[in-house]
Short mmCIF file of the C-alpha atoms (twelve columns), coordinates in Angstrom:
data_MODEL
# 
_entry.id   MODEL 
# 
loop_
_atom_site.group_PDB 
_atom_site.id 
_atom_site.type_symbol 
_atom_site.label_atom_id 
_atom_site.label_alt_id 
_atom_site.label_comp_id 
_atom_site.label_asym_id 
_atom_site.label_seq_id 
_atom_site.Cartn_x 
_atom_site.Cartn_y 
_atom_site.Cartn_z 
_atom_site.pdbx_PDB_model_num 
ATOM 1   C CA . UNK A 1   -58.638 165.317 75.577  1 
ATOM 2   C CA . UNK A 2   -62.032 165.792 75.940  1 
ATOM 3   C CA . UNK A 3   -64.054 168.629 77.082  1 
ATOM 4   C CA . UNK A 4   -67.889 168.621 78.997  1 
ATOM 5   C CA . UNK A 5   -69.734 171.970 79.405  1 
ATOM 6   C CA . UNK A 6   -72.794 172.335 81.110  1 
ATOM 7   C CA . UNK A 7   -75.262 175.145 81.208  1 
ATOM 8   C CA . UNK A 8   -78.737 176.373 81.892  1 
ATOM 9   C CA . UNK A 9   -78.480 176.189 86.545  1 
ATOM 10  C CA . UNK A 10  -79.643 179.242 88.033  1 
ATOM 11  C CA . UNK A 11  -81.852 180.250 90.781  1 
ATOM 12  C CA . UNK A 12  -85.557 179.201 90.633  1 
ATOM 13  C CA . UNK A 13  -88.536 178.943 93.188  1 
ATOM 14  C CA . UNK A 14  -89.817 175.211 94.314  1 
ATOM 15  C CA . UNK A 15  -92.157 174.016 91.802  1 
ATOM 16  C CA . UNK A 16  -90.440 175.405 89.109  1 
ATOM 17  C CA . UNK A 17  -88.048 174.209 86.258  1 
ATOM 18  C CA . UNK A 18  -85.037 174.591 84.914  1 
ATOM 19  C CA . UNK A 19  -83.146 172.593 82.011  1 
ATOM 20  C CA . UNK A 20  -79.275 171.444 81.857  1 
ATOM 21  C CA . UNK A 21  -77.482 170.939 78.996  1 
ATOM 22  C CA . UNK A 22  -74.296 169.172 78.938  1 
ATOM 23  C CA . UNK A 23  -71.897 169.325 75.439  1 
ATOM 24  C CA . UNK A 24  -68.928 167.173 74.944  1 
ATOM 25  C CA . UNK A 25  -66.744 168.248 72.629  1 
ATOM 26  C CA . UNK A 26  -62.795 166.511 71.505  1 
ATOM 27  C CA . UNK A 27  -61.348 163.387 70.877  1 
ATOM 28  C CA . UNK A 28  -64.196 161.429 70.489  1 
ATOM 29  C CA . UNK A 29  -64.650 158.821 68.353  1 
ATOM 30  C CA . UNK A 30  -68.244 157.843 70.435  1 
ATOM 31  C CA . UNK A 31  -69.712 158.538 73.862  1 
ATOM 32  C CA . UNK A 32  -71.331 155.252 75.527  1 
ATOM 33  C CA . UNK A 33  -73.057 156.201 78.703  1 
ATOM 34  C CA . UNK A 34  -73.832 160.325 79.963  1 
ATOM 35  C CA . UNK A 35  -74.981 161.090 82.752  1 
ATOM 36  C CA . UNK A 36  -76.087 164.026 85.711  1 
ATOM 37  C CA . UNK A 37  -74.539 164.196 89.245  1 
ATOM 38  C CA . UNK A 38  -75.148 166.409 91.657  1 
ATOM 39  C CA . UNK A 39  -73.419 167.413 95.040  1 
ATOM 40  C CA . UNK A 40  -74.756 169.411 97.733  1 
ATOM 41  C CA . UNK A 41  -73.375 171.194 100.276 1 
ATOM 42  C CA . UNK A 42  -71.825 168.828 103.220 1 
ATOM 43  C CA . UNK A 43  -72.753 165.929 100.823 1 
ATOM 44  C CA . UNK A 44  -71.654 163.066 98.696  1 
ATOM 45  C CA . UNK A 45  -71.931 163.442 95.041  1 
ATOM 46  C CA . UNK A 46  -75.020 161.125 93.747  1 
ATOM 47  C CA . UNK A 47  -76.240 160.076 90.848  1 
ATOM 48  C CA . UNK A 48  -79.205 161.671 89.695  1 
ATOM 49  C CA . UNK A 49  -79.590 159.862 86.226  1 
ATOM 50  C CA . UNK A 50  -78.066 158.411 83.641  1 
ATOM 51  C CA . UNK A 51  -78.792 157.376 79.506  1 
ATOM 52  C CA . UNK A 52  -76.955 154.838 77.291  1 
ATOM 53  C CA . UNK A 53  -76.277 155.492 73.974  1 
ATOM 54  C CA . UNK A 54  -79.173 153.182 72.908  1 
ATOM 55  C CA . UNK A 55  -81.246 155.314 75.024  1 
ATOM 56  C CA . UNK A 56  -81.566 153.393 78.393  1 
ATOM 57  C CA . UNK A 57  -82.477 155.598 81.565  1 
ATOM 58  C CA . UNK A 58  -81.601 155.075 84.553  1 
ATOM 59  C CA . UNK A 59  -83.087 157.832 87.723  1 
ATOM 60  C CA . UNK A 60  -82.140 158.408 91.482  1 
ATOM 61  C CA . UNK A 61  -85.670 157.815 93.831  1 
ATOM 62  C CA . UNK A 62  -85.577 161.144 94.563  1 
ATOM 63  C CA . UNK A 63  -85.872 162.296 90.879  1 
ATOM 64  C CA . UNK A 64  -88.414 159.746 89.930  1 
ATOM 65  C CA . UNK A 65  -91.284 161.097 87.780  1 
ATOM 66  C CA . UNK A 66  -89.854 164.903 87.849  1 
ATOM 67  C CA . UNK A 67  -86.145 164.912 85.945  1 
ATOM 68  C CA . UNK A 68  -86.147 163.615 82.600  1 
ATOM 69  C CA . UNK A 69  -82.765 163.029 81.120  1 
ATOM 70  C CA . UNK A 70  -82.035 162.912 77.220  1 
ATOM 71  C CA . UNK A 71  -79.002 162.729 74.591  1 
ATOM 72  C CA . UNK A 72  -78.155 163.505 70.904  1 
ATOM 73  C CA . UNK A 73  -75.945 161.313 69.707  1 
ATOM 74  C CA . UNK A 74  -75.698 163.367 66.553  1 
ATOM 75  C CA . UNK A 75  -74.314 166.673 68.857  1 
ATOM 76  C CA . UNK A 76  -72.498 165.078 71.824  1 
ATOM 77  C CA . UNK A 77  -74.889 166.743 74.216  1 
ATOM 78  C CA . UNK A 78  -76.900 165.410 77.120  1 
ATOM 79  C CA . UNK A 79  -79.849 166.891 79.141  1 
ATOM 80  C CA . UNK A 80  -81.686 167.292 82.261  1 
ATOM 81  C CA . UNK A 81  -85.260 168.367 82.452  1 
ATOM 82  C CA . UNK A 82  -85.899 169.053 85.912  1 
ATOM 83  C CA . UNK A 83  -89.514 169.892 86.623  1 
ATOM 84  C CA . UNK A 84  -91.417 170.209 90.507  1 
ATOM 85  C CA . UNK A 85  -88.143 171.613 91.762  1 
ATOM 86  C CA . UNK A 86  -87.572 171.158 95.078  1 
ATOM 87  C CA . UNK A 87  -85.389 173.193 97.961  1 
ATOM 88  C CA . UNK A 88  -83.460 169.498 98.798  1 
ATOM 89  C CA . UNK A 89  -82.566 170.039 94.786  1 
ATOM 90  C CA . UNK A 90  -80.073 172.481 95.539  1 
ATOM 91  C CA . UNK A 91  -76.706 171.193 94.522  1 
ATOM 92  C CA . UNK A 92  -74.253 171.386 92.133  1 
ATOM 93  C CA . UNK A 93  -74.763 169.515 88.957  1 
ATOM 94  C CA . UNK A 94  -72.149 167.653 87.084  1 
ATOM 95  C CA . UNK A 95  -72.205 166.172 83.953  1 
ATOM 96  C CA . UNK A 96  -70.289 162.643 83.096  1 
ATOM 97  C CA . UNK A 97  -69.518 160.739 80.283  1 
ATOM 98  C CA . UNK A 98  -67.658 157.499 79.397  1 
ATOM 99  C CA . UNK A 99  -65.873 158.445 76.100  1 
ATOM 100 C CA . UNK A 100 -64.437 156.372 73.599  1 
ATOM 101 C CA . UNK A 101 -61.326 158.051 72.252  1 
ATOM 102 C CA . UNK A 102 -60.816 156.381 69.121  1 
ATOM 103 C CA . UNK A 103 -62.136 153.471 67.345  1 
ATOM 104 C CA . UNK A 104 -60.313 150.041 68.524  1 
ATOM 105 C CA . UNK A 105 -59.858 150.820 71.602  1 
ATOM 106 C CA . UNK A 106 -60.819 148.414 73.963  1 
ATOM 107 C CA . UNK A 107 -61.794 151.072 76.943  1 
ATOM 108 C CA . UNK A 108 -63.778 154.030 77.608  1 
ATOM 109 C CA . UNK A 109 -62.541 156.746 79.505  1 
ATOM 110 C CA . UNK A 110 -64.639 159.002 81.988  1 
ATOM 111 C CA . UNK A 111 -64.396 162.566 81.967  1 
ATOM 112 C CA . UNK A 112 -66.601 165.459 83.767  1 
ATOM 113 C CA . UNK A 113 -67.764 168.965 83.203  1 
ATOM 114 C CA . UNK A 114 -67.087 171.595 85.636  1 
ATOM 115 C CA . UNK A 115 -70.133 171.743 87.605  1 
ATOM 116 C CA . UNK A 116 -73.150 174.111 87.159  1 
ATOM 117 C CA . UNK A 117 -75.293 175.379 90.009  1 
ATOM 118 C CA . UNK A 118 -78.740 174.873 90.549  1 
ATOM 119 C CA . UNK A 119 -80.561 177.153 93.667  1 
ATOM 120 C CA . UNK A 120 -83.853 176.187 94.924  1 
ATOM 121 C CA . UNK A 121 -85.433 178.844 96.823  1 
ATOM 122 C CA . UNK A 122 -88.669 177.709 98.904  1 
# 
C-alpha cells in the first residue's frame, strides 16, 4: 500500500500565500506523475496542476502565473506554491499520484492523500 500526506492549508487573507506539501511514503518502487486537486464546496474536484517525473507541468487557467507546483524525486514529496491567493481558492486540496509498485510491472496505480484545507478569507 501506499500512503500520501499533505500539509501546510490553513486560513490566510487574499493576496497571501500558503505552501502544500504532499509525501508519499510505501510500496514504491517509483512515482510517475503527482499532482494537486482541489474541491470546493458544492463543486467538482479539478485539477489544479500536475508534474511528471521528468519535470513537466501542467496548470488549471485559474492558477496560471500564481501556483507553482514542484517534486523531489529523491523524497517522494510534491508541492504547491500558491501565491495571490484568492477567496474562489477556497477548497480542499488533494494530493495524487500514479505509483509504480514494483519494478516490472506493467501499470501504475493511483492513490490520494486525505485532503488538506485551504481558507481564503477576503
Amino acid at each position: 500500500q501506499v500512503q500520501l500526506v499533505e500539509s501546510g492549508g490553513g486560513l490566510v487573507q487574499a493576496g497571501g500565500s500558503l505552501r502544500l506539501s504532499c509525501a508519499a511514503s510505501g510500496r514504491i518502487f517509483r512515482i510517475n506523475t503527482m499532482g494537486w486537486y482541489r474541491q470546493a464546496p458544492g463543486k467538482e474536484r479539478e485539477m489544479v496542476a500536475d508534474i511528471t517525473r521528468g519535470g513537466s507541468t501542467n496548470y488549471a487557467d485559474s492558477v496560471k502565473g500564481r501556483f507553482t507546483i514542484s517534486r523531489d524525486n529523491a523524497k517522494n514529496t510534491v508541492y504547491l506554491q500558491m501565491n495571490s491567493l484568492k477567496p474562489e481558492d477556497t477548497a480542499v486540496y488533494y494530493c495524487r499520484a500514479q505509483v509504480r509498485p514494483a519494478q516490472g510491472l506493467p501499470l501504475d496505480y493511483a492513490y490520494w492523500g486525505q485532503g488538506t484545507q485551504v481558507t481564503v478569507s477576503s
